[in-house]
TIRO-528549 format. One record per atom (N, C-alpha, C, O, CB): x, y, z. Coordinates in pm, whole numbers, plus 50000, padded with zeros to 5 digits. Last residue first. Glycine has a CB too. Layout:
N
XYZ ...
//
This chain:
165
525548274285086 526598284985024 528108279885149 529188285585141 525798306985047 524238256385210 524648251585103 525908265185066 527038262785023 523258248384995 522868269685451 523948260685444 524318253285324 524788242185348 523758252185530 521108285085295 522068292585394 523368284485459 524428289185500 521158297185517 519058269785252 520008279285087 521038287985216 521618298285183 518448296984933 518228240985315 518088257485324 519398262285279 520518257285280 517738263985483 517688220085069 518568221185149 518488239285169 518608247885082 519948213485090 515848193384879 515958207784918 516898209485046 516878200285127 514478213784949 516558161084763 516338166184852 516198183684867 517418185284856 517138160184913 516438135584585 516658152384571 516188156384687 515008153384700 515848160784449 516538106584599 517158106784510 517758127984527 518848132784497 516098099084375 514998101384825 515948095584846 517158099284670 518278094584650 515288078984892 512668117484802 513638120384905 514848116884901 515768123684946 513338116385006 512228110884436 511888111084549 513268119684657 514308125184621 511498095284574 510288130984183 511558128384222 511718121684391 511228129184476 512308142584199 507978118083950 508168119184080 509828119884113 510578110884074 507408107084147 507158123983648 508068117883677 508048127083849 508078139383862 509368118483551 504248122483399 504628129883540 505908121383604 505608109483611 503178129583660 504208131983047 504688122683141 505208128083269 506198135383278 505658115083082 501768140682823 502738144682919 502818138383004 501798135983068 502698154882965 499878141982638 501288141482630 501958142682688 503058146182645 501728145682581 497088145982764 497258131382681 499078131182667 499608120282684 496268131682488 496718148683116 496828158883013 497738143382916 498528134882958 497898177883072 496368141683377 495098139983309 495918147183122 495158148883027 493468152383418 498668148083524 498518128683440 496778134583338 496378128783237 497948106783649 498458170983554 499528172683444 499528156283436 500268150883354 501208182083487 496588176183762 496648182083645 497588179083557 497518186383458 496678192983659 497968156683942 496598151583869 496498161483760 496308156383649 495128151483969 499468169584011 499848157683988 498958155283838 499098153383717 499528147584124 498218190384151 499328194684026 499798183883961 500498185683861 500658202184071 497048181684358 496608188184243 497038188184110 496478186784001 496628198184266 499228168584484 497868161584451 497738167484342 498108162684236 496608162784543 499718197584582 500768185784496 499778175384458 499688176584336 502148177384600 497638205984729 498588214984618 499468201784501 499618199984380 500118226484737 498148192284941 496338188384855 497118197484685 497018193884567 494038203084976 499978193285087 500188182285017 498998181184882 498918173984782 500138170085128 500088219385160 500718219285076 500888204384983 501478202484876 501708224685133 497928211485344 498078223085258 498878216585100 498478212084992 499128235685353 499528196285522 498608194585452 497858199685379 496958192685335 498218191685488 501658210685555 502098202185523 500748195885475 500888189385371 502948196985614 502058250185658 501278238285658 501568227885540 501718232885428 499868242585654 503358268585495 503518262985648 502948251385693 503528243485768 503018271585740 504378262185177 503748265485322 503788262785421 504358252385451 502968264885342 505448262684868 505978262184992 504188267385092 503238274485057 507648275184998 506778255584555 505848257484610 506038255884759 506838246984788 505008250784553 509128269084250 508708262984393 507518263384470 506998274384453 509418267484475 510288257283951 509338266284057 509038257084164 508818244984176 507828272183993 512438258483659 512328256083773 510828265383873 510518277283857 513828258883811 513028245083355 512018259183450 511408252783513 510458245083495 510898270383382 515798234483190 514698231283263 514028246583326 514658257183333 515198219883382 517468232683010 517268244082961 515468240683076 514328243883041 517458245882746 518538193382953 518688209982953 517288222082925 516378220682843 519788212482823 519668170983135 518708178683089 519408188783083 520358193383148 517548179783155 521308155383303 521918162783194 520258166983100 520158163282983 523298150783096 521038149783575 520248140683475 520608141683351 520408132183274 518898142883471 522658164783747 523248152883723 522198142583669 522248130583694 523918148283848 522368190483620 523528183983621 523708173583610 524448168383526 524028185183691 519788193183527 520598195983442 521648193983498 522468195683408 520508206583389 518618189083811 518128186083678 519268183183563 519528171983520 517248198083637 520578204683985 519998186084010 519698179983881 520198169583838 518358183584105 519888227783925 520638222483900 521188210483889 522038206383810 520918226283926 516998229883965 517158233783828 518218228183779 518278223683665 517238246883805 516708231684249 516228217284169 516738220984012 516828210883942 514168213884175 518408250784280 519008237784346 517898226284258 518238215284215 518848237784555 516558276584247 517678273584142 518728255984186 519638251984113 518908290684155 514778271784395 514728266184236 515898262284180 516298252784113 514248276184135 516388281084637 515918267084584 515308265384462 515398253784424 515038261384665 516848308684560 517868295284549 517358285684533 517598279184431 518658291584649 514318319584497 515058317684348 516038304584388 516188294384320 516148333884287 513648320284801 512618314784650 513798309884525 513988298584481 511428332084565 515008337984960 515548323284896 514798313084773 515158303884699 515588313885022 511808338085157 513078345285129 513728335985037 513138325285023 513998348685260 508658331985073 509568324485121 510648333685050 510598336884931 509448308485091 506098360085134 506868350585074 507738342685147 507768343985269 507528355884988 504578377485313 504168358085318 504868355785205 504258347085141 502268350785296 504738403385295 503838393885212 503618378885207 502908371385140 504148395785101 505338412585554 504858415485438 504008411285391 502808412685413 505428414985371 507308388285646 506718394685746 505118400285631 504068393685628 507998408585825 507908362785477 508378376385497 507188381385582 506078376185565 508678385085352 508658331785679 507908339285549 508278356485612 508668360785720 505708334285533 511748315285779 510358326185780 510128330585641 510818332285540 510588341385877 513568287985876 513468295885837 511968306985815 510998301385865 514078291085764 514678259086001 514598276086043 514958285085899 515998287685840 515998280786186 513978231985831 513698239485933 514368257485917 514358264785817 514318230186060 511978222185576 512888232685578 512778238785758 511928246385805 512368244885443 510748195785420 510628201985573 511818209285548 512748203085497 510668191085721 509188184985080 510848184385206 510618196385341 510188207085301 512848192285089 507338169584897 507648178884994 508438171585115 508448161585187 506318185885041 508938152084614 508638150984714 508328163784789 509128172284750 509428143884755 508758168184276 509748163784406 508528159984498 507368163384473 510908177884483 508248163983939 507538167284049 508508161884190 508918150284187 505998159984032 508488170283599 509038164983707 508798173283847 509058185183866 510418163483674 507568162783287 507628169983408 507928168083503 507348157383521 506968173483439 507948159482934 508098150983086 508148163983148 508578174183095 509618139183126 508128164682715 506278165582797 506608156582897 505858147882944 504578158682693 509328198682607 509568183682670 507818182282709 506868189882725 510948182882839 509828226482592 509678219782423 509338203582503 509018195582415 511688220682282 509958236882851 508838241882752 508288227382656 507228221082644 509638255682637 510728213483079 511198220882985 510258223882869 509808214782799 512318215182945 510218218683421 509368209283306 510408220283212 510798231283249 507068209783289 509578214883785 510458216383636 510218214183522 509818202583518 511368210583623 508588224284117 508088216683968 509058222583884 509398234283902 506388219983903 509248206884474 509218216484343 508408210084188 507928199284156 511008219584306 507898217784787 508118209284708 507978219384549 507348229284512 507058196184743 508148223985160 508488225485018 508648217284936 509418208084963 509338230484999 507418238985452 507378226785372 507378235485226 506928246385190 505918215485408 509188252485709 508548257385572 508478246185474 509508243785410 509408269185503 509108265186059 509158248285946 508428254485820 507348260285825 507928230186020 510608291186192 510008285086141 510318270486081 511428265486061 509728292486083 512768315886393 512098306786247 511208299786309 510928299986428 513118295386151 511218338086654 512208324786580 511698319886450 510538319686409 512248310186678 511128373586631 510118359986621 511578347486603 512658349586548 508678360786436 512068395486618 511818396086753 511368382786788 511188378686902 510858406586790 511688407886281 512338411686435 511718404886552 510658410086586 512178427486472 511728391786014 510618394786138 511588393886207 512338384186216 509278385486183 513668395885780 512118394385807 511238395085928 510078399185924 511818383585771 516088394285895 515708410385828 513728407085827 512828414585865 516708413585596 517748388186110 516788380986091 516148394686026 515778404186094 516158372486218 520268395286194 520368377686204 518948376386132 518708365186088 520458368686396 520248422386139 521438414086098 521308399286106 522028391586042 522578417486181 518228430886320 518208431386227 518928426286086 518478425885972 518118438686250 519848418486548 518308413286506 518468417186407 518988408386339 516948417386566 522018442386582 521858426886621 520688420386506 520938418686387 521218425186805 520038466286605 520728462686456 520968446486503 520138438286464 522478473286406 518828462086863 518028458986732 518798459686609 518328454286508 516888468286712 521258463686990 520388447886986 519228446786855 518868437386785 519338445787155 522018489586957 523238476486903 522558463986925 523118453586889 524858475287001 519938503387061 520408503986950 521218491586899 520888485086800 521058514886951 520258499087349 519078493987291 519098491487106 518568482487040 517938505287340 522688510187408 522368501787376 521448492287353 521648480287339 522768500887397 521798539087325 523008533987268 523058517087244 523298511087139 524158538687367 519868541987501 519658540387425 520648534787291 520298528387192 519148548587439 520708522287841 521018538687775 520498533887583 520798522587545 523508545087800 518128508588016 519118506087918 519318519687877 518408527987873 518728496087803 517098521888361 516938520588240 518448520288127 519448527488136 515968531888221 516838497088643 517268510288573 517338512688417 517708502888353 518578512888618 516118488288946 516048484388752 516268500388751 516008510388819 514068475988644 518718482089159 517438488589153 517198487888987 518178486988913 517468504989225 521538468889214 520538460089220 518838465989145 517998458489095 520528456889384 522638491489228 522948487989328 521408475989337 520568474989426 523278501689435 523048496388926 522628507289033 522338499289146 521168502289167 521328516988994 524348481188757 525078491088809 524598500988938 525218508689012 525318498288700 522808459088735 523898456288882 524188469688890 524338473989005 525528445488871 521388471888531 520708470788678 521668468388788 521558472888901 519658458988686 523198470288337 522338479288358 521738479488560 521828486388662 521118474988231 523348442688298 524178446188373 523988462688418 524538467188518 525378442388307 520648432488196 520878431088410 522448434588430 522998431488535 520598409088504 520918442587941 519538446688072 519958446088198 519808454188289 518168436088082 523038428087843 522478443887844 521678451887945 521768462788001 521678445187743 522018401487895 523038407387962 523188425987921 523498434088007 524418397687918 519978406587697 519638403387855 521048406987935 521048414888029 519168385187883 521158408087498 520238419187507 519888415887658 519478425187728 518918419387391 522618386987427 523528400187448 522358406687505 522798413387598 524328408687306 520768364987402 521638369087577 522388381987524 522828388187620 523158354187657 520018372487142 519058371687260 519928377087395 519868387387461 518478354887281 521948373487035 521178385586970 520428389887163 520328399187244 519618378486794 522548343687054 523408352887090 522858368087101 523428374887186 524448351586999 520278332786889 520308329587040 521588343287112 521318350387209 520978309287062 520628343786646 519518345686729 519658343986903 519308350886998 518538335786673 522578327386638 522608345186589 521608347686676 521808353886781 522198351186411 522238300286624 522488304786722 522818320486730 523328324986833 523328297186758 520168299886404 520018296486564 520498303786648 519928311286727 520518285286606 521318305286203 520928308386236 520188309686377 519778319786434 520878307586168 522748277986175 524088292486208 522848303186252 523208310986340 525368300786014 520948262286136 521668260686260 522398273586295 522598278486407 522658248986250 
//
């Protein structure tokens, strides 16, 4: 949400930039002085270091935990992450470590596990990402010692790592 509206502000400063530019010359377009072309792209660069110029995104996500020495594993629901972006780059998810680090703590706080390893899986796509979880299901019920434990919505949820701090 806080992101939203950075963006949205980023936005009308740069338009009111533009058309007060223009009232000055008696209505005729005229060009922004570079000074302040400057203070909109730091703007941007300050609300959104991964892609200049784009709005977030929906980033589906779901996690895995398992403790080395344990043969329970534990699998979340995929959760909808609104605004946020893959890196321009490489198509990571920014915040990778927080949200592990939020199922890691879920784990070991309020199940009292210990010493869990946390990972995340994410895409843009929801059916994608669901054939991924399928997968991972099925790889770890086919295996003789190891117990798949589902976390649901209603018990863990993911929360963009920008409103939790």
């Amino acid at each position: 949400m806080k992101l939203k509206l950075f963006v949205l502000a980023a936005f009308v400063m740069g338009t009111f930039l533009t058309t007060s530019a223009q009232s000055d010359n008696g209505g005729k377009a005229a060009k922004v002085k570079k000074e302040d072309k400057k203070k909109v792209k730091e703007a941007h660069r300050e609300l959104n270091p991964y892609e200049i110029g784009k709005l977030p995104g929906v980033v589906y996500v779901f996690g895995f935990s398992q403790e080395f020495g344990d043969t329970i594993a534990y699998i979340t629901d995929i959760t909808k992450i609104d605004s946020i972006m893959l890196q321009k780059k490489t198509g990571f998810l920014p915040f990778r470590y927080d949200l592990s680090q939020q199922l890691k703590s879920h784990l070991e706080g309020e199940k009292g596990l210990k010493k869990q390893t946390a990972c995340v899986f994410y895409s843009k796509n929801k059916v994608s990402l669901g054939k991924k979880l399928a997968k991972m299901k099925k790889r770890y019920l086919n295996m003789e010692h190891t117990t798949v434990v589902t976390i649901g919505q209603d018990e863990f949820k993911f929360i963009h790592p920008l409103d939790v701090r």
